[in-house]
Structure formats: C-alpha cells, structure tokens
Backbone as ProteinMPNN parsed JSONL, in Angstrom:
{"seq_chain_A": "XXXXXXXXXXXXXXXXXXXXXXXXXXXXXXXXXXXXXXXXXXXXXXXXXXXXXXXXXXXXXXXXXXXX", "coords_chain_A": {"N_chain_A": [[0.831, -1.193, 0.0], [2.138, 1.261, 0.635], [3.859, 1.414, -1.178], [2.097, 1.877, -3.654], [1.483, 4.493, -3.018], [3.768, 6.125, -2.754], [4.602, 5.416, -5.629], [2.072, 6.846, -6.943], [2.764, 9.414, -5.98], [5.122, 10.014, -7.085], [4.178, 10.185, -10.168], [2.07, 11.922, -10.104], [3.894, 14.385, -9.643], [5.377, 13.945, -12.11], [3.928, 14.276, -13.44], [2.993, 17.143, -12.898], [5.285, 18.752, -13.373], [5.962, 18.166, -15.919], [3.762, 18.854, -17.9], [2.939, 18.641, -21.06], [4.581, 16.908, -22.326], [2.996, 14.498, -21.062], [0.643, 14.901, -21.882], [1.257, 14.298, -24.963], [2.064, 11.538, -24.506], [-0.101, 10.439, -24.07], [-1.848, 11.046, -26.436], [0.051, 9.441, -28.214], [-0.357, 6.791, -27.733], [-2.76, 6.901, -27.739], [-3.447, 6.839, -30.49], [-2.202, 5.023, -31.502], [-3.56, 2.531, -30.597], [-5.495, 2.83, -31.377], [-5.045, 2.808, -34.29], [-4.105, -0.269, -34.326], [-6.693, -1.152, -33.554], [-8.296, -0.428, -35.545], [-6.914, -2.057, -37.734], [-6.6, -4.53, -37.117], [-9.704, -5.11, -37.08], [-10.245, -4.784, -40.082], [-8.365, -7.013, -40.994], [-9.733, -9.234, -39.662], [-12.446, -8.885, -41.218], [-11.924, -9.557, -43.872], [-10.655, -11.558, -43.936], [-13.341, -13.039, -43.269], [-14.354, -12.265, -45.032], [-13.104, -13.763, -47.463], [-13.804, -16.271, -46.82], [-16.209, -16.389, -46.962], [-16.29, -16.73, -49.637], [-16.132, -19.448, -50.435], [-18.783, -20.342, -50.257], [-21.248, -21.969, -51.542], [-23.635, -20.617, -52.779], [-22.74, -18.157, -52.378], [-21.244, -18.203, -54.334], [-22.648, -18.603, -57.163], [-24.323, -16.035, -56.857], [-22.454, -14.103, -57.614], [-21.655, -15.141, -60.209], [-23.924, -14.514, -61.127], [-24.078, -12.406, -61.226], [-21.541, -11.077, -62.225], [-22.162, -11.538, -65.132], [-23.946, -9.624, -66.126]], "CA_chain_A": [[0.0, 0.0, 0.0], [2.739, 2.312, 0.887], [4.372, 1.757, -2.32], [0.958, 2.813, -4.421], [1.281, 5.712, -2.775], [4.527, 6.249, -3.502], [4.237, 5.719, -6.605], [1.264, 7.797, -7.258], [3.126, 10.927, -5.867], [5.944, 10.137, -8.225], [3.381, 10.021, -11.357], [1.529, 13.419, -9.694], [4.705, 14.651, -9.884], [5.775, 13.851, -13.295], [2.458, 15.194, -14.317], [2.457, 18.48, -12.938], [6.343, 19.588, -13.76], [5.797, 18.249, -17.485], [2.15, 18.133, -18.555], [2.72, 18.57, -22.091], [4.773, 15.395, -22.084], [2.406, 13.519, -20.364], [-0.098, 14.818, -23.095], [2.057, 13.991, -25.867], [2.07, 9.876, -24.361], [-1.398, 9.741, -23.909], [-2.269, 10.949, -27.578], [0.194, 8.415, -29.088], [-1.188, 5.386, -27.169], [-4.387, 6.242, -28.102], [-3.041, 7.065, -31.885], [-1.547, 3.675, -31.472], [-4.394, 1.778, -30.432], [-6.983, 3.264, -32.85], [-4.443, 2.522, -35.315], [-4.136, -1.35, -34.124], [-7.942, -1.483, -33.784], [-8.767, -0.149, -36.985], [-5.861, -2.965, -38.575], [-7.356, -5.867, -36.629], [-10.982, -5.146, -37.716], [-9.826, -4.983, -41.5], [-8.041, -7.922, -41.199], [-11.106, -10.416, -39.274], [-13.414, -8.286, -42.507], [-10.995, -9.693, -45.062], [-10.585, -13.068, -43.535], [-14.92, -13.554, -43.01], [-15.119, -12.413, -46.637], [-12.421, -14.606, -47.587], [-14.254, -17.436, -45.801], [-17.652, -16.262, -47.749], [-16.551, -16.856, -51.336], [-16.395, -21.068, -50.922], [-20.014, -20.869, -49.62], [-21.917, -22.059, -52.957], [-24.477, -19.6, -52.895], [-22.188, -16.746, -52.79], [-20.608, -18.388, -56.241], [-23.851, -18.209, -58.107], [-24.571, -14.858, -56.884], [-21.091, -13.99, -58.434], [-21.69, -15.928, -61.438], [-25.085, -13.727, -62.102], [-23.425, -10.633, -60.934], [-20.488, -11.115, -63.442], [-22.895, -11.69, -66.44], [-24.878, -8.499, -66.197]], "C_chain_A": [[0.871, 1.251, 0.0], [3.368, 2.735, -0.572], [3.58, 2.445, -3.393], [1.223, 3.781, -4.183], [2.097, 6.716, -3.019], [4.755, 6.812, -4.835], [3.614, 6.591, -7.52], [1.394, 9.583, -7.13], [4.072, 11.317, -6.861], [5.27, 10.56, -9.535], [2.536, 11.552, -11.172], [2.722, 14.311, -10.289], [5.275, 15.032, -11.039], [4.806, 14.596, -14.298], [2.412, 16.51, -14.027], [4.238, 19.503, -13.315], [6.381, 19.106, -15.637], [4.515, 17.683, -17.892], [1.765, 17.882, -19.827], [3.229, 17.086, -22.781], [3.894, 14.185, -22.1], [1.142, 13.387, -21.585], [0.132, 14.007, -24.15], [1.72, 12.204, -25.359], [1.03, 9.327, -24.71], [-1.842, 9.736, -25.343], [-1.178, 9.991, -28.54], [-0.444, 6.969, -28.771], [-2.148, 5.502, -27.572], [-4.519, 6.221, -29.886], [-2.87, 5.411, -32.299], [-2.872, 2.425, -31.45], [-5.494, 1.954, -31.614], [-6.346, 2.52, -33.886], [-4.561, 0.732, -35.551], [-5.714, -1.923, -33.858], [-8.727, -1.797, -34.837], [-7.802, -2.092, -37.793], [-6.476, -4.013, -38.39], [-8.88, -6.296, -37.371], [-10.584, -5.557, -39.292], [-9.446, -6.708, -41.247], [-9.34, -9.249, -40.82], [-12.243, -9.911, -40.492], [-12.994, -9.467, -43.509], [-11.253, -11.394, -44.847], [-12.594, -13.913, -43.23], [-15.092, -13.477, -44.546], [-14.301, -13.782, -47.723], [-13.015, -16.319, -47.266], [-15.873, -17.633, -46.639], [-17.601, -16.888, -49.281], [-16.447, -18.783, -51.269], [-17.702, -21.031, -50.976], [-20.6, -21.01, -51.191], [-22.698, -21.275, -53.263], [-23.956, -18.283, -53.526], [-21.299, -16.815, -54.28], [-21.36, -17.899, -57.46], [-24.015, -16.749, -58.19], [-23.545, -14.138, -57.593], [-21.299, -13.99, -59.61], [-22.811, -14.581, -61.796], [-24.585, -12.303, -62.564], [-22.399, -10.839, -62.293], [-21.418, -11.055, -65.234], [-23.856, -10.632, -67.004], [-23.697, -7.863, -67.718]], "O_chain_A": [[0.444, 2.257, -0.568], [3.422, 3.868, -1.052], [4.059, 3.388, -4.023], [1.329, 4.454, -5.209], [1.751, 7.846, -3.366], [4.984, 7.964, -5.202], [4.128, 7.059, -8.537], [0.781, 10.524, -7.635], [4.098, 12.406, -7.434], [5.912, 11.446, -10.1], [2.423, 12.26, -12.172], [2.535, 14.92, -11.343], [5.682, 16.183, -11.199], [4.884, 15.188, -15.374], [1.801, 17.208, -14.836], [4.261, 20.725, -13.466], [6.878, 19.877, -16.457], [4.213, 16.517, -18.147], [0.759, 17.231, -20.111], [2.563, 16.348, -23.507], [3.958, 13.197, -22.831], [0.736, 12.343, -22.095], [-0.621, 13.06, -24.376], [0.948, 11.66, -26.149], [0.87, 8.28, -25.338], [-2.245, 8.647, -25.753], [-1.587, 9.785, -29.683], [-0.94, 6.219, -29.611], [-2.769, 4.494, -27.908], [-5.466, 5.707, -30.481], [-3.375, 4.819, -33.254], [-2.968, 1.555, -32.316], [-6.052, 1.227, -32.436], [-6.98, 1.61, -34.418], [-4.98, 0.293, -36.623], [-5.899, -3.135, -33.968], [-9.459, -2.746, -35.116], [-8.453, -3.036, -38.24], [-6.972, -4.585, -39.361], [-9.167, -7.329, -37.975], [-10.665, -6.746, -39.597], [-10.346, -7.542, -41.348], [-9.735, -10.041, -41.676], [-13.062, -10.809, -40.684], [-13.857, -10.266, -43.87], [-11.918, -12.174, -45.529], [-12.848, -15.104, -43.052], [-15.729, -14.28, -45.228], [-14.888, -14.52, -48.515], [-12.424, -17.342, -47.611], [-16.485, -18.681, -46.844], [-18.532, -17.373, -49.925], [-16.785, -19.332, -52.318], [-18.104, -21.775, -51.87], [-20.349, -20.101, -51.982], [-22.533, -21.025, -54.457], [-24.312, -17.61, -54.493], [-20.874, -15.927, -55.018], [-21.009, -17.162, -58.381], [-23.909, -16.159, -59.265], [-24.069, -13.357, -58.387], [-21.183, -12.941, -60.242], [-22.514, -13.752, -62.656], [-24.62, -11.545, -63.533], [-22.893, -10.641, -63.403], [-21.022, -10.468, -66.241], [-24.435, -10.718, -68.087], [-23.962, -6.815, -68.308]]}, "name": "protein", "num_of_chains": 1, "seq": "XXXXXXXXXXXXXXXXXXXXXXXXXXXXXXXXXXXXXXXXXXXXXXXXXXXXXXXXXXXXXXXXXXXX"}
C-alpha cells in the first residue's frame, strides 16, 4: 500500500512539472491503439469475406453478378 502511494506521488509529480509530455504519451497510445484497432478489424473483414466466397451460394450470386 505504501508503495501505491509512492508511486502515485511520483506520477503526480511527473504530471504536474511536465504536462505537455504527459499529453504527448497519452495521444500516441491512443493514436496507437486506434491505429491497431482499426488494422485488426480490416483484417477479421478480409478473412470472413475470404471465408464467404467457398459458400456455394455466394458463387452463383457472383456468377449472375459477373454476367450483367
């Protein structure tokens, strides 16, 4: 417990003699994450549609679509 507390004065600390810093971290982590969110989604998209074109149905529909 003592160490949390510790801790938490250190991190107060760090936050109030450089706040722009501290800014600066938070908007790449979350730059970062969006970024790795966004990537992930695409990829499970890609890989379901990928997964769609054996289904026989979605061949035909293909097949008609192509013939227009």
């Amino acid at each position: 417990m003592l160490e949390d507390a510790k801790m938490m004065e250190r991190v107060t600390g760090a936050v109030e003699r450089r706040p722009y810093l501290v800014l600066l971290c938070v908007f790449l982590v979350s730059g970062f994450m969006t970024y790795g969110v966004t990537r992930l989604a695409l990829v499970i998209f890609y890989a379901f549609v990928a997964a769609l074109v054996i289904l026989p149905s979605v061949l035909v529909i293909y097949a008609l679509w192509k013939r227009k």
